[in-house]
C-alpha positions in Angstrom: 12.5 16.2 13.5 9.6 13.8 14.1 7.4 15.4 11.4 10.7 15.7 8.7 11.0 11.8 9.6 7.4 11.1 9.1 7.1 13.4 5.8 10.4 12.0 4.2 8.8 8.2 4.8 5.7 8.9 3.3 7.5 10.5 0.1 9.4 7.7 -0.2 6.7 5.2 -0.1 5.2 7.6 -2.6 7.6 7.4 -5.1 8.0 3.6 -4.9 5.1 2.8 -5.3 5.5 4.3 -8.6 9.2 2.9 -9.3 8.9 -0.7 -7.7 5.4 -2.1 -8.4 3.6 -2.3 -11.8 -0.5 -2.8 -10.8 -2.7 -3.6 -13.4 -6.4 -3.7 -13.1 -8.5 -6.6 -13.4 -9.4 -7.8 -16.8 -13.0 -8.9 -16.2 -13.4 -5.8 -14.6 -12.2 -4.1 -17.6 -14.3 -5.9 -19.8 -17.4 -5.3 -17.3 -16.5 -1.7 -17.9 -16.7 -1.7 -21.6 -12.8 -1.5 -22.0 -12.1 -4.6 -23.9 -9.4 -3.1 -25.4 -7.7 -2.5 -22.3 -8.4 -5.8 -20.5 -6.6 -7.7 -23.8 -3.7 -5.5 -22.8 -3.7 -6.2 -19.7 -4.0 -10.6 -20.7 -1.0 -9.6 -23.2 1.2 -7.8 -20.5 0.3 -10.5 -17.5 1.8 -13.3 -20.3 4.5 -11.7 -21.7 5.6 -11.4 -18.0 4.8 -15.0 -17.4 7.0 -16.1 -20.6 4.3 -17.4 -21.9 2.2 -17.2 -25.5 -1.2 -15.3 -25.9 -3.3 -15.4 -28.5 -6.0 -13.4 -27.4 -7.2 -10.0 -29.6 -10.1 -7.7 -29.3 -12.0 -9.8 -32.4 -11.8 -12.9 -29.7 -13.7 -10.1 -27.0 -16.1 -9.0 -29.8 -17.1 -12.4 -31.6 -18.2 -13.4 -28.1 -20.9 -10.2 -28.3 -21.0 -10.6 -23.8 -23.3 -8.1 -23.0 -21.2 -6.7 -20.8 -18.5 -5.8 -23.3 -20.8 -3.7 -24.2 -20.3 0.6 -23.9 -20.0 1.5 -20.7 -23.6 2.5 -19.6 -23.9 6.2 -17.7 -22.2 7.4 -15.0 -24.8 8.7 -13.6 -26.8 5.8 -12.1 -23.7 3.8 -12.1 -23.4 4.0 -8.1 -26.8 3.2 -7.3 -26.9 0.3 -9.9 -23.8 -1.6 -8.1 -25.2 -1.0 -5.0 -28.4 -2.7 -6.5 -26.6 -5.9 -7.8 -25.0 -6.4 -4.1 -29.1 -7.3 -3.2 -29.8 -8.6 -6.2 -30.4 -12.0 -5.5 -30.9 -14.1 -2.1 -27.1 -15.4 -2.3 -25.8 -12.3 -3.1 -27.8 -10.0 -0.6 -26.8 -12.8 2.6 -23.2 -12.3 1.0 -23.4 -8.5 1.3 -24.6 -8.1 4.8 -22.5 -10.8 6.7 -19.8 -9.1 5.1 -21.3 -5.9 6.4 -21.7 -7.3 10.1 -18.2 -8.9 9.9 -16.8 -5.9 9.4 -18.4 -4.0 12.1 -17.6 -6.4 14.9 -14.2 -6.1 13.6 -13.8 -2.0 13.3 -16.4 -2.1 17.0 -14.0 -4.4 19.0 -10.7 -2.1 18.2 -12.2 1.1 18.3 -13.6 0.5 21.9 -10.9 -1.4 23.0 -8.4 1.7 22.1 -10.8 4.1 23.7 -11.6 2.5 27.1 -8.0 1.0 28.2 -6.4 3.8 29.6 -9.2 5.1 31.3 -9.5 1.8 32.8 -5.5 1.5 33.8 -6.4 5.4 35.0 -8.9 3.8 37.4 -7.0 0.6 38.6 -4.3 3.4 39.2 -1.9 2.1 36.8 0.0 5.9 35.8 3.2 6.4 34.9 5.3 8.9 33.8 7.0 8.2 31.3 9.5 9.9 29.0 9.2 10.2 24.9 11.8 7.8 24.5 10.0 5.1 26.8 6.7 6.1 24.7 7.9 5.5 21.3 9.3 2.1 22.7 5.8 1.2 23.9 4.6 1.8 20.5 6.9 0.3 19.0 6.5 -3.2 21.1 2.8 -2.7 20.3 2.8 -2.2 16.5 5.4 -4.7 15.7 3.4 -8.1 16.2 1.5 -6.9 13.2 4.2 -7.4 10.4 4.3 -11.0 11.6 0.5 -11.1 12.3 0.0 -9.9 8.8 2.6 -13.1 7.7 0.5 -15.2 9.4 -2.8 -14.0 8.2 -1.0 -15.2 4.5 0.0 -18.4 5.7 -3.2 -20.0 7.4 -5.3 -19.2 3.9 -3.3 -21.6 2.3 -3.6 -24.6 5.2 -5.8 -26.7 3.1 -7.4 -27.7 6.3 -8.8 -24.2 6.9 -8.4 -21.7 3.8 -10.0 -18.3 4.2 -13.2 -18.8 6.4 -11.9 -20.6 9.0 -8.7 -18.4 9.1 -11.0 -15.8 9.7 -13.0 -17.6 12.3 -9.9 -18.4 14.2 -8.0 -15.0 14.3 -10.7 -13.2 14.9 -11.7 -15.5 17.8 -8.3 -14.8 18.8 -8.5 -11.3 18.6 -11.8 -11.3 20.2 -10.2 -13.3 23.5 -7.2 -10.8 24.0 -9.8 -7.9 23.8 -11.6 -9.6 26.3 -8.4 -10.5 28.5 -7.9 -6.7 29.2 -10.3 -6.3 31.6 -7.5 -8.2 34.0 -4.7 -5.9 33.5 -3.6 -3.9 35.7 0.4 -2.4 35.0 1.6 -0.3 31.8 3.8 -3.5 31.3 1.0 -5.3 31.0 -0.8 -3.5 28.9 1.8 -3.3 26.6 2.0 -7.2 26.1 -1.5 -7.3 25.7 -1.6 -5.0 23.1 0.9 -6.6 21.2 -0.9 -9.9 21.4 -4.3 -8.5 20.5 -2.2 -6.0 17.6 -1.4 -9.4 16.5 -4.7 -11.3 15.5 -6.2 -8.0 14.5 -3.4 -7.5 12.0 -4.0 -11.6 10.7 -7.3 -11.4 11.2 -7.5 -8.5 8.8 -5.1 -9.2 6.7 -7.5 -12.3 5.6 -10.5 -9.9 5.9 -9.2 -7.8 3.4 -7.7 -10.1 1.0 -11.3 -12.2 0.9 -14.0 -10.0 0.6 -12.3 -8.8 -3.5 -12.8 -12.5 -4.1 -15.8 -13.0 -3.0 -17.7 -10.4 -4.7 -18.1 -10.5 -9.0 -15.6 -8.1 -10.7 -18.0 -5.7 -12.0 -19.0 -4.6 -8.2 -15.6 -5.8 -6.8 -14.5 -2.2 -5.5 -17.9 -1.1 -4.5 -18.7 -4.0 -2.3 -15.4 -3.8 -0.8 -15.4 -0.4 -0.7 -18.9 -0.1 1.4 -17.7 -3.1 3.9 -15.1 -0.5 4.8 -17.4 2.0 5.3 -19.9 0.2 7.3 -16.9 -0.7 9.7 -15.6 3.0 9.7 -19.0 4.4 10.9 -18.9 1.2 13.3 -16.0 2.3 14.8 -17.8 6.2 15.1 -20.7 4.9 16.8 -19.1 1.7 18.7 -17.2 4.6 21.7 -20.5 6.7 22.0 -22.2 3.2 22.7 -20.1 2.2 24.9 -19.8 5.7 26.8 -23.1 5.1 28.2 -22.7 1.9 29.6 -20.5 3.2 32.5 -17.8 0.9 33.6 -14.7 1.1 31.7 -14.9 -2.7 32.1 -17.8 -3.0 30.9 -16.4 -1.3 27.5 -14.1 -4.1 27.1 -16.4 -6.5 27.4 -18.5 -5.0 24.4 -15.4 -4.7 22.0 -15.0 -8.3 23.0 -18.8 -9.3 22.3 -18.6 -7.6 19.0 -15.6 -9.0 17.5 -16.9 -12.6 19.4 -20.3 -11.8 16.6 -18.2 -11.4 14.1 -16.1 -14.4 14.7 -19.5 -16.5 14.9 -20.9 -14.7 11.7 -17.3 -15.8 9.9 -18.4 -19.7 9.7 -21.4 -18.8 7.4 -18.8 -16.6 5.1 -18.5 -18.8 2.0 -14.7 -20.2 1.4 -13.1 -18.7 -1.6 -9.5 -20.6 -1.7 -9.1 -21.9 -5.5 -12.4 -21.7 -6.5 -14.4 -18.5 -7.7 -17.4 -18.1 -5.7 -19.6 -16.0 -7.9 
């Protein structure tokens, strides 16, 4: 019944993500693509949902002869050349990897962390047997701070006195301390209320992390600067468990998902603040 439930969840989201939300994609995007035609649809649609007037047209697009409303150039060297713009200038290349070493730390600290703690309640001989039902609770209690972690994560951007990088610096401190704290546990119970702290920051923590790094980058290499920072941290969180396999102590594990989300809090305060202003 467990995989019926699952299926019949995901189907639904499926479907309503169709029936419920309207996405549009970006207008300068668009018009970085060559599809000016579409991005003054898009302008048209985004106003007539606002109740308000547009007097944009594709002659406005064309009299301003951007060179990027241009053709779109060739697929083929498309990849390579937005990979080239992320290092194309100084700004622009210390952008790129402090995004890159933010999100390792992040993807490091969580993937150790969820490898190492039950080896290390194994060895402080915190076992229990427990039934499905007392399972699916735990998980439950554990997953659940991230709904209002994610909430929070939305809130703190908009604290004038912080916006985005110092939201980030914050949570992820946060996050950084509870992975750190779980070197002291030593009871299931325990572990569980732990979790649910940590499950917490690392939900608002990413939850900013996420939202920022499409603002911070230009349109026209928006998804493939975003999409790369999520690569980097997935082959982070490969490499983080082998890493941290050959230092021994389970504790010592800890310590190191700690250390690397503590980097990536530090790295955080050099992230430029994006909150009502474009950056690039």
């Amino acid at each position: 019944y467990a995989v019926f439930t699952i299926g019949a969840i995901s189907l639904a989201a499926f479907l309503a993500r169709f029936a419920l939300f309207t996405f549009r994609e970006s207008p300068r995007f668009l018009v970085a693509h060559g599809r000016d035609a579409e991005a003054v649809h898009v302008v048209q649609a985004i106003a007539r949902t606002n109740g308000r007037p547009c007097s944009l047209r594709i002659e406005d697009l064309a009299a301003c002869e951007c060179p990027e409303s241009g053709p779109a150039r060739s697929r083929r060297w498309e990849v390579v050349r937005h990979v080239a713009e992320l290092f194309a200038t100084r700004r622009m290349a210390r952008l790129t990897l402090l995004t890159w070493a933010v999100y390792a730390g992040d993807y490091w600290g969580f993937s150790i962390a969820g490898a190492f703690l039950p080896k290390l309640l194994a060895q402080r001989g915190a076992k229990a047997r427990l039934s499905t039902a007392a399972t699916y609770r735990q998980y439950i209690w554990t997953a659940l701070p991230g709904v209002p972690g994610v909430l929070l994560g939305a809130a703190l951007i908009e604290v004038p006195a912080l916006g985005r990088r110092w939201a980030l610096v914050l949570t992820s401190a946060a996050m950084g301390a509870a992975l750190t704290s779980f070197v002291s546990i030593r009871t299931p119970r325990a572990s569980v209320a732990l979790n649910a702290v940590e499950y917490f920051f690392q939900s608002a923590f990413n939850a900013v992390l996420y939202g920022w790094t499409p603002e911070a980058f230009p349109a026209r290499v928006r998804g493939s600067a975003a999409g790369l920072a999520s690569c980097i941290g997935r082959i982070a969180s490969i490499v983080a468990p082998l890493v941290a396999a050959r230092a021994g102590a389970a504790t010592t594990g800890l310590y190191l998902a700690g250390g690397g989300v503590f980097l990536a809090s530090v790295l955080c305060v050099f992230l430029p603040d994006t909150r009502r202003r474009e950056v690039l």
